[in-house]
C-alpha positions as CSV (number, residue, x, y, z in Angstrom):
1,X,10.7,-35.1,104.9
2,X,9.2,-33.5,108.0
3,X,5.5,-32.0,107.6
4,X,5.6,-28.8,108.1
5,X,3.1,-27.4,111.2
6,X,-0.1,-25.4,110.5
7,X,-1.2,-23.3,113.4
8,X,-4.7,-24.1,114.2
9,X,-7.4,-21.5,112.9
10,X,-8.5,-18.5,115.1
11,X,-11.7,-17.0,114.9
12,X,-11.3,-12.7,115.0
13,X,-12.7,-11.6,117.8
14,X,-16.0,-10.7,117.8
15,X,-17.3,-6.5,117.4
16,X,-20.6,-7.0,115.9
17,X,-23.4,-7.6,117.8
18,X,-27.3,-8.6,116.9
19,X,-29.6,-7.8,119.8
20,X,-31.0,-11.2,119.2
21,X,-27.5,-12.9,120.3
22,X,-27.6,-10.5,123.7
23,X,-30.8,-12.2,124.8
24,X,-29.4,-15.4,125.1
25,X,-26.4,-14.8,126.9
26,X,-26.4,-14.6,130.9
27,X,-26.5,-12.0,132.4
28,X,-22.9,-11.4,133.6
29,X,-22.0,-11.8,129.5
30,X,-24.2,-9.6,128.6
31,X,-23.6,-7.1,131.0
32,X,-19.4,-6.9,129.9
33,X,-20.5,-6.8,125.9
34,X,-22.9,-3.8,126.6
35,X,-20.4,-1.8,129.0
36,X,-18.1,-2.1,125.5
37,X,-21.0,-0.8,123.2
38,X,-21.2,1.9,125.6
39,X,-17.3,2.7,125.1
40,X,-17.8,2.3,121.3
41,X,-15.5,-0.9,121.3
42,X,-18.5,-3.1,120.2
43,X,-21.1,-2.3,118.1
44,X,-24.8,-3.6,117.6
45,X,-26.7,-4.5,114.4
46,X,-30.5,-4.1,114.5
């Protein structure tokens, strides 16, 4: 009997962001998330 594979687990990508979380990033991060809130890909939670 062969044991059948399970694909490992992905996380969905992230689209919710607290402002908290931003402050912690670097700067370069950071920069690329809130260029996508400003496209409305992302968006932030107060």
């Amino acid at each position: 009997m062969e044991k059948s594979k399970k694909e490992p687990y992905q996380m969905p990508k992230k689209t919710h962001w607290h402002l908290y979380s931003l402050q912690t990033m670097s700067s370069k991060k950071m920069a690329e998330v809130i260029n996508k809130v400003l496209k409305q890909e992302y968006s932030l939670v107060k």
